[in-house]
N, CA, C and O atoms as a Maestro MAE file, in Angstrom:
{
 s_m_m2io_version
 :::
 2.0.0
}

f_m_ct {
 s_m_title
 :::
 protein
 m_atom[300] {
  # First column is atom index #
  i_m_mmod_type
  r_m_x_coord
  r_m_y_coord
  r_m_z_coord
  i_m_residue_number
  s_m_chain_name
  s_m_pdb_residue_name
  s_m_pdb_atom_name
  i_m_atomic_number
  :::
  1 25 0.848 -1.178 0.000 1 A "UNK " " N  " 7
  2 3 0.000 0.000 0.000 1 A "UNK " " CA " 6
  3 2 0.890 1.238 0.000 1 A "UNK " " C  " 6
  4 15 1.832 1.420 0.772 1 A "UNK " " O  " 8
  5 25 0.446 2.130 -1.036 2 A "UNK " " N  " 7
  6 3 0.911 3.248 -1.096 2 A "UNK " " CA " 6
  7 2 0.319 4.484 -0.313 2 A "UNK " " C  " 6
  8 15 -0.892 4.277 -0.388 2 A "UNK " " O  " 8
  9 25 0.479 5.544 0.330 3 A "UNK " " N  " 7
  10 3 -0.009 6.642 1.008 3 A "UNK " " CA " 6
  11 2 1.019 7.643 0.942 3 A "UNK " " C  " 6
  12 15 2.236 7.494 1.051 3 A "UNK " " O  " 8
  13 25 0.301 8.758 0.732 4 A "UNK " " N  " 7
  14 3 0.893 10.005 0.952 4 A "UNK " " CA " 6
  15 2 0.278 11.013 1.570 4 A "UNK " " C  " 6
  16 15 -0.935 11.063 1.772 4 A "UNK " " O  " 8
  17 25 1.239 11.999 1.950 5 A "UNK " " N  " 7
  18 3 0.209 13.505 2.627 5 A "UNK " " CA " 6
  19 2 -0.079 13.757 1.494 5 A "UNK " " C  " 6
  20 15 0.264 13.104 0.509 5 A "UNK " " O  " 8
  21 25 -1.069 15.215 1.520 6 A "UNK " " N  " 7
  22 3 -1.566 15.380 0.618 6 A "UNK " " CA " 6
  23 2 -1.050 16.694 -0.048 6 A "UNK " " C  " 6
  24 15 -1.587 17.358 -0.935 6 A "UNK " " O  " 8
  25 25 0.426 16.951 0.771 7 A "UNK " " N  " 7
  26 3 0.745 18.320 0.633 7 A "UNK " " CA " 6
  27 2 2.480 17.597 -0.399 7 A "UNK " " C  " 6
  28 15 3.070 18.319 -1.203 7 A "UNK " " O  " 8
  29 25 2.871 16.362 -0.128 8 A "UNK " " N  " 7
  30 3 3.721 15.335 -0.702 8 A "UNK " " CA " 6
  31 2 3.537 15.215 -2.309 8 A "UNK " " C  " 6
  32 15 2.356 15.393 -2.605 8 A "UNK " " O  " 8
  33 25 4.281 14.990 -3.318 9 A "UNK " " N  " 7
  34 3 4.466 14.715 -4.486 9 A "UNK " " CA " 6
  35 2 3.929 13.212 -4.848 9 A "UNK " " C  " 6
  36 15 4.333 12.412 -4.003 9 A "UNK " " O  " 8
  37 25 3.225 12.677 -5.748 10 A "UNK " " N  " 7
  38 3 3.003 11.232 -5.651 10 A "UNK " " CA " 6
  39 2 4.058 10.238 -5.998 10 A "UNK " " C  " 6
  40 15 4.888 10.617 -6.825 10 A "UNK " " O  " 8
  41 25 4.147 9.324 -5.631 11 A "UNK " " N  " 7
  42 3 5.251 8.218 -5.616 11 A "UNK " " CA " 6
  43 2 5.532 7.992 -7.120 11 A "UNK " " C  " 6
  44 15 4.706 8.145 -8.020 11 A "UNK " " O  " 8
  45 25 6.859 7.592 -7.266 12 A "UNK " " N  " 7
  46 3 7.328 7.375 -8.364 12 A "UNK " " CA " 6
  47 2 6.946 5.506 -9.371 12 A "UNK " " C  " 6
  48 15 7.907 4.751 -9.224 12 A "UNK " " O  " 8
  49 25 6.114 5.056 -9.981 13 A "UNK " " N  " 7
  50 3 5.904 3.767 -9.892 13 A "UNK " " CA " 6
  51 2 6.649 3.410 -11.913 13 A "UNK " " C  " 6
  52 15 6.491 3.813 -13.065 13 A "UNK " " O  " 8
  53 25 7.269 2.637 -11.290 14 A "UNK " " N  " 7
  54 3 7.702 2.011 -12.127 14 A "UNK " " CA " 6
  55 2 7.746 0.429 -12.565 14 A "UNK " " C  " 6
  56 15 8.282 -0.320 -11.749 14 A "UNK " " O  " 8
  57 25 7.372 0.003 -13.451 15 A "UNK " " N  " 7
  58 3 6.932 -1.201 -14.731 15 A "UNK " " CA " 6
  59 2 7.735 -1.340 -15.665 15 A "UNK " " C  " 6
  60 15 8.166 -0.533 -16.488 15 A "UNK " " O  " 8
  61 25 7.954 -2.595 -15.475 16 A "UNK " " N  " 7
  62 3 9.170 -3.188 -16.837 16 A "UNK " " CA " 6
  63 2 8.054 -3.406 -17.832 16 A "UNK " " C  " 6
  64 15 6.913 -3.739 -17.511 16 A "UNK " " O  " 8
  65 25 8.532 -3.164 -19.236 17 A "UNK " " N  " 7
  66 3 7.358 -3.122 -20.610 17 A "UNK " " CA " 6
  67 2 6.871 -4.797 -20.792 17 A "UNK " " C  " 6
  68 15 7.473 -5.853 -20.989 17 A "UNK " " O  " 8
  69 25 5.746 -4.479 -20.645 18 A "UNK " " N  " 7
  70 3 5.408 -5.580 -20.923 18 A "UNK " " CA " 6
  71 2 4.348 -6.264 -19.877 18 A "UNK " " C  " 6
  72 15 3.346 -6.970 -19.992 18 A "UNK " " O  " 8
  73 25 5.140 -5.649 -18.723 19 A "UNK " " N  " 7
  74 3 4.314 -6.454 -17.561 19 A "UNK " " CA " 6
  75 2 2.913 -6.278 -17.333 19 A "UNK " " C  " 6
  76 15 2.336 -5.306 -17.821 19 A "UNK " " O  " 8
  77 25 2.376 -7.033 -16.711 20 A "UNK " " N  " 7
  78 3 0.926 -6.152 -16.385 20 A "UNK " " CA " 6
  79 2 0.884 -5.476 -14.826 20 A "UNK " " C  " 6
  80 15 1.321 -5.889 -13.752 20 A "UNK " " O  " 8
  81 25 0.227 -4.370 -15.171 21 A "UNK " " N  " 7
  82 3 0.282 -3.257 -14.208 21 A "UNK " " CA " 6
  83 2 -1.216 -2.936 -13.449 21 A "UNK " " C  " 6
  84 15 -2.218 -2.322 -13.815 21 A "UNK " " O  " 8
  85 25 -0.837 -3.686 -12.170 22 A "UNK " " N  " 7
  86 3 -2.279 -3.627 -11.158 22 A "UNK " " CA " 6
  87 2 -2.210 -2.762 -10.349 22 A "UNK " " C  " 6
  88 15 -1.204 -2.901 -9.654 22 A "UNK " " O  " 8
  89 25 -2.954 -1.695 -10.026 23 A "UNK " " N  " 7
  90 3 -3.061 -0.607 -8.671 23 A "UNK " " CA " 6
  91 2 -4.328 -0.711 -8.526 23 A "UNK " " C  " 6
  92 15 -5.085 -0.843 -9.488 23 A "UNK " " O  " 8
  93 25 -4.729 -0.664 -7.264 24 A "UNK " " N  " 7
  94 3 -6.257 -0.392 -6.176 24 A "UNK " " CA " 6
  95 2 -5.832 1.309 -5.792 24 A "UNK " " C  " 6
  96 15 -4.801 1.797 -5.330 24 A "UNK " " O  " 8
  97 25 -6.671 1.699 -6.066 25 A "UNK " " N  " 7
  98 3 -6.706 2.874 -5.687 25 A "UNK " " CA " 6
  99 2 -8.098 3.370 -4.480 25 A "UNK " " C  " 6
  100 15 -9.277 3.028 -4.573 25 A "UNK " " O  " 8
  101 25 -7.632 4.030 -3.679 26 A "UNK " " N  " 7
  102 3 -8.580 3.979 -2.707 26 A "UNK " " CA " 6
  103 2 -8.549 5.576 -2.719 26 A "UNK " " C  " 6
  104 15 -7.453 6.108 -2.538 26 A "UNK " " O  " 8
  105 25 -9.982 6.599 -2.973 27 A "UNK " " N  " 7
  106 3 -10.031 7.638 -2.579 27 A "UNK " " CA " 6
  107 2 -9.941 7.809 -1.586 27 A "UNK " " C  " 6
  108 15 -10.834 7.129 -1.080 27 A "UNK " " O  " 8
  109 25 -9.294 8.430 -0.645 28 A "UNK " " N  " 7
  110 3 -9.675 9.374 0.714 28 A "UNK " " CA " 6
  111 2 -9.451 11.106 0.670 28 A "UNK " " C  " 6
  112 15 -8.815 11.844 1.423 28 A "UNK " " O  " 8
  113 25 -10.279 11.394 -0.572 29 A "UNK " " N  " 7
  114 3 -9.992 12.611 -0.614 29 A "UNK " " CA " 6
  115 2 -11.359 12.745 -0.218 29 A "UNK " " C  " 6
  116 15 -11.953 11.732 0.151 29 A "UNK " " O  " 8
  117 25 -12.267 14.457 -0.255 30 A "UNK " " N  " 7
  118 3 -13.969 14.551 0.438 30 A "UNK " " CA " 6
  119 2 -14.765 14.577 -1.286 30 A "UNK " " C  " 6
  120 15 -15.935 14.319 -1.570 30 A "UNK " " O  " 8
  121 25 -13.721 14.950 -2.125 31 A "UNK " " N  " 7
  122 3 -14.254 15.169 -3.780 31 A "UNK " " CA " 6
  123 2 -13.540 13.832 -4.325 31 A "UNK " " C  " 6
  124 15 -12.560 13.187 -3.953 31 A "UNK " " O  " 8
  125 25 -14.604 13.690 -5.523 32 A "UNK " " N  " 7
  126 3 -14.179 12.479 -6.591 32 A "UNK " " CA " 6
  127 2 -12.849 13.095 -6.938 32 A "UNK " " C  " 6
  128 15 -12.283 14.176 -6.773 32 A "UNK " " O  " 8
  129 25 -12.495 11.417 -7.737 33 A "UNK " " N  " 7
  130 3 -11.137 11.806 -8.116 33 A "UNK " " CA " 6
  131 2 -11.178 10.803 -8.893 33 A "UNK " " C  " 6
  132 15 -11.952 9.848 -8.821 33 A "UNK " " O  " 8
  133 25 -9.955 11.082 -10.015 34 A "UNK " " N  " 7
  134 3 -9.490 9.840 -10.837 34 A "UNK " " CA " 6
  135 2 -8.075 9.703 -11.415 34 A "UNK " " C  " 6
  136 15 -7.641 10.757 -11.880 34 A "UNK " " O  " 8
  137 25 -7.485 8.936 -11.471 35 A "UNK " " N  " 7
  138 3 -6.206 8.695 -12.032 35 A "UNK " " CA " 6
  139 2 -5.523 8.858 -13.465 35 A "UNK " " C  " 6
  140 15 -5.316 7.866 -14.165 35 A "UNK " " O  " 8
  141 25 -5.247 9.902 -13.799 36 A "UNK " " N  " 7
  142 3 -5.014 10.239 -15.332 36 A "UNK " " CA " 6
  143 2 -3.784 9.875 -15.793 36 A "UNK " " C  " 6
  144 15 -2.969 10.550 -15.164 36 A "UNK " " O  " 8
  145 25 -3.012 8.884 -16.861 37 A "UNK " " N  " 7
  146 3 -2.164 8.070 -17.063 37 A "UNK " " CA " 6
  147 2 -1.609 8.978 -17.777 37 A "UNK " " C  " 6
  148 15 -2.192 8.885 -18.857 37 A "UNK " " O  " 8
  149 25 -0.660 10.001 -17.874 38 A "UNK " " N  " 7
  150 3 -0.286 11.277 -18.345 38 A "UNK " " CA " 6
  151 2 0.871 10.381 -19.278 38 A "UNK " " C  " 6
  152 15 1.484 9.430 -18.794 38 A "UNK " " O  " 8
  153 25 1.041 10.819 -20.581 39 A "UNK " " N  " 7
  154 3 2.057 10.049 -21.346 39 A "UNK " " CA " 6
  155 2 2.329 8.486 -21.731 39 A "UNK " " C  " 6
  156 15 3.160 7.964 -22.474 39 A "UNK " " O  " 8
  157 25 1.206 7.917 -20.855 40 A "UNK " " N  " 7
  158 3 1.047 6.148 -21.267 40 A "UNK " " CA " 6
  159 2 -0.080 6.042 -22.179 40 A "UNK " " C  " 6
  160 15 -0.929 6.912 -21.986 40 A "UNK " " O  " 8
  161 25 -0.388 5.028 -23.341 41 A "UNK " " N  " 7
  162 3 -1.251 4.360 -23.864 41 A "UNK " " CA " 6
  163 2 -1.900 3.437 -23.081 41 A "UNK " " C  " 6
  164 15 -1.327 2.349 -23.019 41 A "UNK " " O  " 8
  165 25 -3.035 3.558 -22.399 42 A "UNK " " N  " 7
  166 3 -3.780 2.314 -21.635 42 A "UNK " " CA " 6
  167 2 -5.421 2.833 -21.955 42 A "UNK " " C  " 6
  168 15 -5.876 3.953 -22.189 42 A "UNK " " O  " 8
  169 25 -5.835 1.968 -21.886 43 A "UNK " " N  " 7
  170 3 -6.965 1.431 -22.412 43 A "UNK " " CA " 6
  171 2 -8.135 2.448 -22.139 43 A "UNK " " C  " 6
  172 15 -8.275 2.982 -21.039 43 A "UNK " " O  " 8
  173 25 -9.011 2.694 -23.267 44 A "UNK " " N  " 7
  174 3 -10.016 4.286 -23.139 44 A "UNK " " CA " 6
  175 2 -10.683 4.139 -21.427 44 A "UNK " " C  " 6
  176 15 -10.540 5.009 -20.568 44 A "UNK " " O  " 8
  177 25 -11.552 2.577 -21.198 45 A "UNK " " N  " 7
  178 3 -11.801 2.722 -20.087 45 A "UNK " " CA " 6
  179 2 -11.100 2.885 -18.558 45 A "UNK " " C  " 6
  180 15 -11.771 3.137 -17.557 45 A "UNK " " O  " 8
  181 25 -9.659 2.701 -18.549 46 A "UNK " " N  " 7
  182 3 -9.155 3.429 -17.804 46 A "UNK " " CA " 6
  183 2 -8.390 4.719 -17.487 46 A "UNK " " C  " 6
  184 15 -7.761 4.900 -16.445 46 A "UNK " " O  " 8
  185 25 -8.543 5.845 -18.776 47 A "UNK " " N  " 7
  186 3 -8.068 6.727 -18.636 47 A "UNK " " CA " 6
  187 2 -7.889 7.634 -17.973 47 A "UNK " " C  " 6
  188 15 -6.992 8.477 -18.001 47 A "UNK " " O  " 8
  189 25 -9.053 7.469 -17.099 48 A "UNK " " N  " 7
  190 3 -8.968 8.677 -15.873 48 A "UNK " " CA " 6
  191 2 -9.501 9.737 -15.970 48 A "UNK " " C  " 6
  192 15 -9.340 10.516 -15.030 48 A "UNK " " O  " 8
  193 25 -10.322 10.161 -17.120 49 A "UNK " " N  " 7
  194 3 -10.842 11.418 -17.468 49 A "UNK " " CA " 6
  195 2 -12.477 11.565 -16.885 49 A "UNK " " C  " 6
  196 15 -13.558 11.563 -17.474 49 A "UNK " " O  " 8
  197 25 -12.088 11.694 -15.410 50 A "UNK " " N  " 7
  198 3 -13.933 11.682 -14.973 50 A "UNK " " CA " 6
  199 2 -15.047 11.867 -15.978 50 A "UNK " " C  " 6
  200 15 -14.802 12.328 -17.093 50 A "UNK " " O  " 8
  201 25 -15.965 11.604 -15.699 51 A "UNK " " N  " 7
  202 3 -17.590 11.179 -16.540 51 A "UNK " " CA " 6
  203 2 -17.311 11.303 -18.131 51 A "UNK " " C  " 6
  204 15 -18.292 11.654 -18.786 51 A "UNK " " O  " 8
  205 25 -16.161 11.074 -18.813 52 A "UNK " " N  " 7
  206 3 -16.175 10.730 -20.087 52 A "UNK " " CA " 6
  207 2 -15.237 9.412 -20.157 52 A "UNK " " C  " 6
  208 15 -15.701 8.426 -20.731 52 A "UNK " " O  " 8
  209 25 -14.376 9.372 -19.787 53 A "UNK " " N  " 7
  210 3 -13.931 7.724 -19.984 53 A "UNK " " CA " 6
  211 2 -14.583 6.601 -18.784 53 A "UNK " " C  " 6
  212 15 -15.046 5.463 -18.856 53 A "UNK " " O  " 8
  213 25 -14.373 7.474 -17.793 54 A "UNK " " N  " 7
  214 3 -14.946 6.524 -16.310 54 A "UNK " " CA " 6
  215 2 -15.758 7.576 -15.450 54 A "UNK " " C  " 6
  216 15 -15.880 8.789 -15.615 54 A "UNK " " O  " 8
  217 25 -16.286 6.720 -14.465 55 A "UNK " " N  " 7
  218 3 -16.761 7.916 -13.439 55 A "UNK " " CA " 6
  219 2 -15.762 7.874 -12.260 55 A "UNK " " C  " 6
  220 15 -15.202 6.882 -11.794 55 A "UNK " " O  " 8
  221 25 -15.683 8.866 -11.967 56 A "UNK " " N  " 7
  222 3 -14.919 9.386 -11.221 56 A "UNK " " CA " 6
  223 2 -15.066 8.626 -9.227 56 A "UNK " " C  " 6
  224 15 -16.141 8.624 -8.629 56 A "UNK " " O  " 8
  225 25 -14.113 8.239 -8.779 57 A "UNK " " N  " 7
  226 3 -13.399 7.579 -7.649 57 A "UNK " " CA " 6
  227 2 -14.446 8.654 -6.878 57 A "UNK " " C  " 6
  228 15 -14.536 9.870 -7.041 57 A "UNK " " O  " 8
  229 25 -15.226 7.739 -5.952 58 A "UNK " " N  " 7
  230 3 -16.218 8.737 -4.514 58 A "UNK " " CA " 6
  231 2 -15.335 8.605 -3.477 58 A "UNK " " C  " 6
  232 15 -14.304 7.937 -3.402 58 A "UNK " " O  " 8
  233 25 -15.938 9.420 -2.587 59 A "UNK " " N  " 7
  234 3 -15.125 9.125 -0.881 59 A "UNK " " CA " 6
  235 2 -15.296 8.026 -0.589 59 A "UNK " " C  " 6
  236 15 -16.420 7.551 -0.427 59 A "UNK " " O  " 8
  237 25 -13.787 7.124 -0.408 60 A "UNK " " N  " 7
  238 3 -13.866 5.638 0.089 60 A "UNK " " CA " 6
  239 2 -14.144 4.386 -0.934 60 A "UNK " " C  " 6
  240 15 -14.028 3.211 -0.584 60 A "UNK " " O  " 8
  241 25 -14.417 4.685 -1.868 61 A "UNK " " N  " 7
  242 3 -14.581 3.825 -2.921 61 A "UNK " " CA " 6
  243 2 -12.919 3.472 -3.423 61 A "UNK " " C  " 6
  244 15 -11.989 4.270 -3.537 61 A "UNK " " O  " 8
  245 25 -12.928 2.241 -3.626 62 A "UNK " " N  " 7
  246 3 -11.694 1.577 -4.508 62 A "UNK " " CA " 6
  247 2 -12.106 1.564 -5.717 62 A "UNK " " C  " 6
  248 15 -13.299 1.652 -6.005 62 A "UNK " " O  " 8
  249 25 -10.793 1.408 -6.908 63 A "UNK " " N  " 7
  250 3 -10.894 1.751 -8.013 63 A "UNK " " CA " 6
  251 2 -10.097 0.491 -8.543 63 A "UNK " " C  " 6
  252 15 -9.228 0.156 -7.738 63 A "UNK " " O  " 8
  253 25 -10.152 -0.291 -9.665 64 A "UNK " " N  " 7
  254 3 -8.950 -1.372 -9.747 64 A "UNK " " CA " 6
  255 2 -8.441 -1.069 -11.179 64 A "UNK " " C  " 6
  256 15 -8.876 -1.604 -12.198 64 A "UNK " " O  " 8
  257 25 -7.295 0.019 -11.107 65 A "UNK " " N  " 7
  258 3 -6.316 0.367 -12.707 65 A "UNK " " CA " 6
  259 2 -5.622 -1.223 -13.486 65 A "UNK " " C  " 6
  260 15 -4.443 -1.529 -13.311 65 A "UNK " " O  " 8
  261 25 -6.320 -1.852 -14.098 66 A "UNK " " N  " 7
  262 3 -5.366 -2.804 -14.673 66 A "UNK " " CA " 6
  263 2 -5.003 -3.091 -16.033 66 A "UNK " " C  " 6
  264 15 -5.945 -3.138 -16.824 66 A "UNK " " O  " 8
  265 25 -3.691 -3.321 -16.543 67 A "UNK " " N  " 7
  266 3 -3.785 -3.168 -17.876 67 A "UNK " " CA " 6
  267 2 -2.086 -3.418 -18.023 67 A "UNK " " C  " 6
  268 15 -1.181 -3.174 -17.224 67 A "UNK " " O  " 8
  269 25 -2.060 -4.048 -19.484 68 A "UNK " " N  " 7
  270 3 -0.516 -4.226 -19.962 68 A "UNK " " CA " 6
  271 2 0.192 -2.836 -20.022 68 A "UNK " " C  " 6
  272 15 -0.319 -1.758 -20.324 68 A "UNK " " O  " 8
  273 25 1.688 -3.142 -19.610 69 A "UNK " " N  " 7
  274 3 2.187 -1.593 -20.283 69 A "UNK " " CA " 6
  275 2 3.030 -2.535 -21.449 69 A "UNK " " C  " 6
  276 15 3.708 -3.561 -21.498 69 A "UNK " " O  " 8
  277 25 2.534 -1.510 -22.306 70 A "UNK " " N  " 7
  278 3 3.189 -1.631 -24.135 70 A "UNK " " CA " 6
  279 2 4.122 -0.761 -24.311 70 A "UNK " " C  " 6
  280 15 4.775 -1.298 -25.206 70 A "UNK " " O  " 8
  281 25 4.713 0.364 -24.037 71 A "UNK " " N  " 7
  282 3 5.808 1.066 -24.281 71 A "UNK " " CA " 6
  283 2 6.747 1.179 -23.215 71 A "UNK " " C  " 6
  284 15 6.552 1.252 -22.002 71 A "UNK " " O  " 8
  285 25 7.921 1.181 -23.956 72 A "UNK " " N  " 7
  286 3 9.185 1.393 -22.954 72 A "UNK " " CA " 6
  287 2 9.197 3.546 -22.215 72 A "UNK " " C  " 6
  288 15 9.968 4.138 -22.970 72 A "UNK " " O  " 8
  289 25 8.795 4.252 -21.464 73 A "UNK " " N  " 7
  290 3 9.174 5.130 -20.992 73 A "UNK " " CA " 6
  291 2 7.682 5.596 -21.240 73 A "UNK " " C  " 6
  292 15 6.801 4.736 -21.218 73 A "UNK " " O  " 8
  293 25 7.343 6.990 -21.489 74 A "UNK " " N  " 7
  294 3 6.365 8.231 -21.381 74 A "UNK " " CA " 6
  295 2 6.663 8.785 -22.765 74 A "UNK " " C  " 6
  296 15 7.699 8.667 -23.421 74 A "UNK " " O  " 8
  297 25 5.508 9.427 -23.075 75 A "UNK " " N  " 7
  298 3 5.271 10.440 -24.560 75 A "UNK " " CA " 6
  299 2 5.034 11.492 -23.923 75 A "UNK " " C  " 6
  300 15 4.793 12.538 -24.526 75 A "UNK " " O  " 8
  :::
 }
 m_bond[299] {
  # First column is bond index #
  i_m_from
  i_m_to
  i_m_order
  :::
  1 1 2 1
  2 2 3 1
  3 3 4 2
  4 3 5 1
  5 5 6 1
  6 6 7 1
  7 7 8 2
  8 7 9 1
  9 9 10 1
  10 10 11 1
  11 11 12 2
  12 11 13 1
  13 13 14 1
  14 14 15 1
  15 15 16 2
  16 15 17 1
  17 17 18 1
  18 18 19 1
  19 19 20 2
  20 19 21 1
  21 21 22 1
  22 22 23 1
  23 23 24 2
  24 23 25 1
  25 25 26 1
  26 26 27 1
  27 27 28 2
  28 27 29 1
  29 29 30 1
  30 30 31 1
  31 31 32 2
  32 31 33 1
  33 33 34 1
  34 34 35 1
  35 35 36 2
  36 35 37 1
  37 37 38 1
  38 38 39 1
  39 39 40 2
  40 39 41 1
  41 41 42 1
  42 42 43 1
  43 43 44 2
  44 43 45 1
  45 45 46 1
  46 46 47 1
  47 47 48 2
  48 47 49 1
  49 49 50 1
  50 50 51 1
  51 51 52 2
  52 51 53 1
  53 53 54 1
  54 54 55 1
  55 55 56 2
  56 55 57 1
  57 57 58 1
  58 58 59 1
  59 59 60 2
  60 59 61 1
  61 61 62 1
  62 62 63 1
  63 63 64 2
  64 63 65 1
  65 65 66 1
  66 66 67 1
  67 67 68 2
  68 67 69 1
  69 69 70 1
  70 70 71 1
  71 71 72 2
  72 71 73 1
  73 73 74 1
  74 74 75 1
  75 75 76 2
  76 75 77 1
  77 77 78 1
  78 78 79 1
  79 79 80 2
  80 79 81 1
  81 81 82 1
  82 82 83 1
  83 83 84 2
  84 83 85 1
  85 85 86 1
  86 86 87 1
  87 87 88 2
  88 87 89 1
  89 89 90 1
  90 90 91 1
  91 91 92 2
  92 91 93 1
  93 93 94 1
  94 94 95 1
  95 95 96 2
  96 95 97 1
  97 97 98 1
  98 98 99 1
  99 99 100 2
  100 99 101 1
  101 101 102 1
  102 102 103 1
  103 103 104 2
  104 103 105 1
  105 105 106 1
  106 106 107 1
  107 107 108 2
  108 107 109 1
  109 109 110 1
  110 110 111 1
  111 111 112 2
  112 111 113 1
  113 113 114 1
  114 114 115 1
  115 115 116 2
  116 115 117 1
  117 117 118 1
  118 118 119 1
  119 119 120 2
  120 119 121 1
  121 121 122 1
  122 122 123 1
  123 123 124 2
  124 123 125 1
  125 125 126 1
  126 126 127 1
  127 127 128 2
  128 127 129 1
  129 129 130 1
  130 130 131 1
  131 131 132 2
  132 131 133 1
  133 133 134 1
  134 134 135 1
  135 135 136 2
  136 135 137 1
  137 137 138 1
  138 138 139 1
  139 139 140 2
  140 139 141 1
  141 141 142 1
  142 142 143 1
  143 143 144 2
  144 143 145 1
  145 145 146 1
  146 146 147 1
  147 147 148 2
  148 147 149 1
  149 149 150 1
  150 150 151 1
  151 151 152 2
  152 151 153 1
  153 153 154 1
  154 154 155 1
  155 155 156 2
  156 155 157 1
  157 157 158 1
  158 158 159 1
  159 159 160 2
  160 159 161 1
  161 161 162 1
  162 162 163 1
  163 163 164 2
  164 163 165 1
  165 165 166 1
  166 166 167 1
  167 167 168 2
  168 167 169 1
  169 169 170 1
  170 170 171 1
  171 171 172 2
  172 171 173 1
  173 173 174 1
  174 174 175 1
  175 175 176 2
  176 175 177 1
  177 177 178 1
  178 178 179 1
  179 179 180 2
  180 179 181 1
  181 181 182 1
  182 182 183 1
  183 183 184 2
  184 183 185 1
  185 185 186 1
  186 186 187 1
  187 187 188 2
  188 187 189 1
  189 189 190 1
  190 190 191 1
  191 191 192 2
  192 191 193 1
  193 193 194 1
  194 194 195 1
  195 195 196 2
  196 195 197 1
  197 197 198 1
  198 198 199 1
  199 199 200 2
  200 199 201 1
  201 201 202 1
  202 202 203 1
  203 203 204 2
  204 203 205 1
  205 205 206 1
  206 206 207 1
  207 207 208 2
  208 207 209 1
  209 209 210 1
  210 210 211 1
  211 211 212 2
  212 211 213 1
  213 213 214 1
  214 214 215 1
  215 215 216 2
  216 215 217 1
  217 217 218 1
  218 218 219 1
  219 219 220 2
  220 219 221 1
  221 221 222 1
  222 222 223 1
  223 223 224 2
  224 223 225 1
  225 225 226 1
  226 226 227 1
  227 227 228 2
  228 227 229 1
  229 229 230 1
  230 230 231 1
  231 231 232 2
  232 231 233 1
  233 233 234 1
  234 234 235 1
  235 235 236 2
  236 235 237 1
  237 237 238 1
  238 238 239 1
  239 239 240 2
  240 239 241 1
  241 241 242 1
  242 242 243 1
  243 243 244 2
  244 243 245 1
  245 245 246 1
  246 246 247 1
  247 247 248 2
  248 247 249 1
  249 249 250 1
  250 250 251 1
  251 251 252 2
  252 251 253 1
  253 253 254 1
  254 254 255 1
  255 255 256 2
  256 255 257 1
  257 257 258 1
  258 258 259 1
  259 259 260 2
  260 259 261 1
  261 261 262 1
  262 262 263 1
  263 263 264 2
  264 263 265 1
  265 265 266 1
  266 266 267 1
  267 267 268 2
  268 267 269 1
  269 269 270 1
  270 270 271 1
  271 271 272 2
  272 271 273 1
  273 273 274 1
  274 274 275 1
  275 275 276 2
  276 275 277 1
  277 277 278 1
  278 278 279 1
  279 279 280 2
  280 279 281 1
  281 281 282 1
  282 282 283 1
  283 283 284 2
  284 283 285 1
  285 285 286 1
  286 286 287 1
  287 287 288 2
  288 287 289 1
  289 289 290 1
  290 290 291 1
  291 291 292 2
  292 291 293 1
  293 293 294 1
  294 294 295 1
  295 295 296 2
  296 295 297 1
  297 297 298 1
  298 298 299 1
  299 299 300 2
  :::
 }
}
């Protein structure tokens, strides 16, 4: 499990190409939220773009990001 303050930078996560890449994400923020894959190709339904790709992470709700990574680094 990952945690941070909220005043903290988010953790650095790194994936060898190829692998498949599982995170649970647990809001504890008081507003929705969602995880936006900034520079990766992963799949429309997990993009992270509240009420147009997914709906957006409630207070306390888990989220399950899963999906191959296909490229070596970020665009």
């Amino acid at each position: 499990m990952v945690s941070t303050s909220p005043n903290a930078p988010p953790p650095v996560l790194r994936v060898k190409k190829g692998a498949r890449f599982i995170v649970d994400v647990t809001n504890t923020l008081t507003d929705p939220t969602a995880m936006h894959w900034h520079g990766m190709r992963v799949p429309n339904k997990i993009d992270g773009v509240p009420y147009l790709m997914q709906w957006p992470i409630i207070k306390d709700e888990t989220w399950r990001y899963d999906f191959k990574v296909d490229d070596a680094g970020t665009y």
